[in-house]
C-alpha positions in Angstrom: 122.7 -155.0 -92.8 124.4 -151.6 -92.8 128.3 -151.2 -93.3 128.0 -150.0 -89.6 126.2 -153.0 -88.4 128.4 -155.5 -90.4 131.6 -153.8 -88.7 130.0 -154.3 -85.6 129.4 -158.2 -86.0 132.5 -158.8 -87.1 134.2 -157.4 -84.4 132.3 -159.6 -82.1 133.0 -162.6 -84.4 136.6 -162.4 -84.8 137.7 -163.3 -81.0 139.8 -165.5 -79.9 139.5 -167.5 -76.9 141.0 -165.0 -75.2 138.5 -162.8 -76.0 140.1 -160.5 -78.5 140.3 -160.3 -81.8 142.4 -162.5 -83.6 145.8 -161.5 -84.9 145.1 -157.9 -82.7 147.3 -156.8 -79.7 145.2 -154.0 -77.9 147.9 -151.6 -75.5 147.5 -147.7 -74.2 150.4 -145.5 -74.8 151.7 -144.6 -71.1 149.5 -141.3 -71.2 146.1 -143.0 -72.3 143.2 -142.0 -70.0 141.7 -145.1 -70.0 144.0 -146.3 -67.6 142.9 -143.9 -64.8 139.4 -145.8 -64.8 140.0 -149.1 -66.3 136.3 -150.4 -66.1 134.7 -147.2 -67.6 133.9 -149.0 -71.0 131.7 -151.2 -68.7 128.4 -149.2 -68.6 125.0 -150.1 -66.9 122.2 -151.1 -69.1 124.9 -152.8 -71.9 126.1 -156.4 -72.5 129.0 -156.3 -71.0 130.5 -158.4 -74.1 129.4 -155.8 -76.5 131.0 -153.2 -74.6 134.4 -154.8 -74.3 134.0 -155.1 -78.0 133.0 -151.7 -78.1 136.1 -150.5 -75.9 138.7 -152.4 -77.9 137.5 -151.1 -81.2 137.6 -148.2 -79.8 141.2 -148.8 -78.8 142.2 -149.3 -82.2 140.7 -146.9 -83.9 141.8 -144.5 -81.2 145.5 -145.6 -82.3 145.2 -145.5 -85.8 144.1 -141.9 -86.1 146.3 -140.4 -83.5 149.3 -142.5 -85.6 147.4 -141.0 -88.6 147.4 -137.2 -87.0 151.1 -137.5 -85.8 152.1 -138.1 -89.0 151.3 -134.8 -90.9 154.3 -132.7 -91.2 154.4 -129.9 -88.8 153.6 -127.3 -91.9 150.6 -129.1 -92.9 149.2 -129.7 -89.3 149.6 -125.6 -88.6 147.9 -125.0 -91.4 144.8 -127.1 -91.4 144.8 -125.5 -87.3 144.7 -121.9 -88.9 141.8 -122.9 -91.1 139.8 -125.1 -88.5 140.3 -121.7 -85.8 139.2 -119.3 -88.9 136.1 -121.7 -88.9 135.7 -121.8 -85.4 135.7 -117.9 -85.2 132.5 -117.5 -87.4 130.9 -120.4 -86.0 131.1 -118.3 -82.6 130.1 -114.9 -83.8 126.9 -116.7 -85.6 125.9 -119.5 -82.7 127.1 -117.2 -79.2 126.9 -113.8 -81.0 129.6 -111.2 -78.8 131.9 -113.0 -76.5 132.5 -110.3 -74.2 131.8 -111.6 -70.8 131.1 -114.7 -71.7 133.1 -118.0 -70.3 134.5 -120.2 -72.8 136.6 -123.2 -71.7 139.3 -123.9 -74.7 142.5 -126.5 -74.4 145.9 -126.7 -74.3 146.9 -129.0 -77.4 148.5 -132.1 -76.5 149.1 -135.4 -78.9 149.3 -133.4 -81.7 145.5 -132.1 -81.7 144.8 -128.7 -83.4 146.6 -126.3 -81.7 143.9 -123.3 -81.2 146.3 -121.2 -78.6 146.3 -118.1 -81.2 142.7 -118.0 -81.4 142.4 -118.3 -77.6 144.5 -114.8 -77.6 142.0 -113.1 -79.7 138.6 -114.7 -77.8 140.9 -112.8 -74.8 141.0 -109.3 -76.4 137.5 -110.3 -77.6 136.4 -110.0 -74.3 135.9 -113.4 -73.4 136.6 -115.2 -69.8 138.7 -118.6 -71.1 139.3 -121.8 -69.0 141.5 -124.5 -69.4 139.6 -127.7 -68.3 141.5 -129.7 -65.3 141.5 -133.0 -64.4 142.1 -132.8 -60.5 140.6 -136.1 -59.7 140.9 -139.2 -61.7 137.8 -140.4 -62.5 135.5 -137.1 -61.4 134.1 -134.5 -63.7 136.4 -131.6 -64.6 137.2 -128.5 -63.2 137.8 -125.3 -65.3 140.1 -122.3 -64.2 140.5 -119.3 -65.5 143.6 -118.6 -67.7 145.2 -115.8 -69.1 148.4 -115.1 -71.4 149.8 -113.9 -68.5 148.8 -117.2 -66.2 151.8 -119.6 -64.9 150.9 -123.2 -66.1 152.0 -126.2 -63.8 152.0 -129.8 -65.1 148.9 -131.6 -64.4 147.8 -135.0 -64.9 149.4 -136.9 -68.1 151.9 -133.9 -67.7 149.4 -131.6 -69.9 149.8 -127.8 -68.9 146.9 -126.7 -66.5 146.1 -123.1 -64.4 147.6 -123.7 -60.7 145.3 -124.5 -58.5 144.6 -120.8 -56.7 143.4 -119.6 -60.4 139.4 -118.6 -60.3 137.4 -121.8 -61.0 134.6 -120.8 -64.1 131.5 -122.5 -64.7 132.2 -122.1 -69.0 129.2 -121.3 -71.0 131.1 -122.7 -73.8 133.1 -125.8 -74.2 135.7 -126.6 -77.3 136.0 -130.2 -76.5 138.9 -131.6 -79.1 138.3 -134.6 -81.0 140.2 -137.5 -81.8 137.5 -139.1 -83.8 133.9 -138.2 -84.5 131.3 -139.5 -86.4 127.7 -137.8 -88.1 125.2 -138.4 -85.2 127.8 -135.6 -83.5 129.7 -138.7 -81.2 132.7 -137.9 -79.8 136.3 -140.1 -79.7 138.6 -139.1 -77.2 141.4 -139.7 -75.4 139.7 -142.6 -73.6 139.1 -141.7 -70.2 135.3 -140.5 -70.5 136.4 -136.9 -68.6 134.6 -134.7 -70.9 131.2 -137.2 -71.1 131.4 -137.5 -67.0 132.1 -133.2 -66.9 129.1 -132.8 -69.4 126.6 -135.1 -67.9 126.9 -132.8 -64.5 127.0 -129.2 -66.1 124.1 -127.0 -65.0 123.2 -125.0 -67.0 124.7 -127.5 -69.8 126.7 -125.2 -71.7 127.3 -125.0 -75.4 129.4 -127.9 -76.8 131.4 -127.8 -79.8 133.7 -130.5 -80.6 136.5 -129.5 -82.4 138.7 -131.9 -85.0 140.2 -133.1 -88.4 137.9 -133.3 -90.9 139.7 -137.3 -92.2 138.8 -138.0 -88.2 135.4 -138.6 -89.4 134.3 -142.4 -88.5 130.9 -144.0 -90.0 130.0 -144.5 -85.9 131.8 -144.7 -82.8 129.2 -147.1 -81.6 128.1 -144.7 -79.1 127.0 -146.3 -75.3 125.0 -144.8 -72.6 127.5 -142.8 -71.4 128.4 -141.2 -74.2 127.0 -137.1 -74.7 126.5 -136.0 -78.5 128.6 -132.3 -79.5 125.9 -129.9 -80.2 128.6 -128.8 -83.2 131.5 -130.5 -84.8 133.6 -128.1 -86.4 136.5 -129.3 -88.7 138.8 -127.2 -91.2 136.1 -128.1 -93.8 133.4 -125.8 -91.4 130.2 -126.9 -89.5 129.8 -131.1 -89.7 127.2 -131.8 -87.3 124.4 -129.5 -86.1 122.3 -131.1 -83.5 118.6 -130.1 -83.5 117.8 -127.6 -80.7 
């Protein structure tokens, strides 16, 4: 039995009859996007046991490493940004060659995630159309909409900072999806509320996907369910992690 596997039993082994695991107290903070669609860990086609199990390990993991994250020092955090958006920079020229013209949808950092708003400046002068991604519909695929230095942000849902809702909507050609946890098979841990995997499943043409993290976010597995769409690239301060075949 793998390390992966074994995890994966004892998760299911150690509940309690109330059906989680004992000594553990599983709560979202009061901005956790699994809250918008409660029963989203609940997929077709799996047990619905394992994916409870699934979902609460998920929880805690999901804590531990945004705890982790939120407790670099402010110094530390800007600098391992600078190095991950050096990284990201080459792995652009080399993967999309010249941006001019072409749509990339980037992020405004929330939770402490690398904060790539200097490099979204520069993909700007590069030429490059960027999007924020907007949730305007829980529960419904994202929208993108164009943003500028110049644009006027409004709060949107969890209060993150999103393009009004009169700014062009882009179809991107290239998605920086931000990680909170990501494993080798080029799986994906966010914030919980399955926004990007619904957005991605629906994207025609599918664009390029690079998920974009810590490199000590790395997990053995997230345990990754139907639902859930691989990165074609994770890119950490350390450079390229995962590079999915075609």
């Amino acid at each position: 039995m793998t390390s992966d596997e074994k995890g994966h039993t004892d998760a299911r082994a150690n509940r309690n009859g109330n059906g989680t695991p004992d000594g553990a107290r599983y709560a979202s903070s009061p901005c956790m996007a699994a809250e918008v669609a409660p029963g989203y860990f609940d997929p077709l086609a799996v047990d619905p046991e394992q994916a409870r199990d699934v979902a609460r390990w998920r929880t805690a993991e999901r804590q531990r490493l945004l705890a982790a994250r939120g407790a670099m020092s402010a110094s530390g955090r800007r600098g391992l940004a600078d190095a991950l958006a050096a990284r990201l920079e080459a792995v652009l020229s080399a993967e999309a060659g010249p941006l001019r013209g072409r749509i990339l949808s980037a992020y405004w950092p929330i939770r402490n995630e690398p904060d790539l708003r200097p490099l979204m400046i520069r993909l700007l002068a590069a030429g490059a159309d960027v999007a924020l991604p907007v949730a305007a519909r829980p529960a419904a695929p994202l929208q993108f909409r164009r943003w500028t230095s110049d644009t006027r942000l409004e709060r949107g849902v969890w209060n993150i900072p999103v393009p009004p809702a009169d700014a062009p909507a882009l179809t991107p050609q290239i998605v920086l999806a931000p990680l909170v946890g990501w494993d080798g098979a080029g799986y994906r841990l966010g914030n919980g509320g399955g926004y990007f995997d619904r957005t991605l499943a629906v994207l025609d043409p599918r664009p390029l996907v690079i998920g974009v993290g810590f490199e000590d976010a790395r997990l053995p597995t997230i345990f990754p369910q139907p639902h859930d769409v691989p990165m074609d690239l994770i890119v950490t301060e350390a450079g390229v992690r995962v590079r999915r075949a075609g």
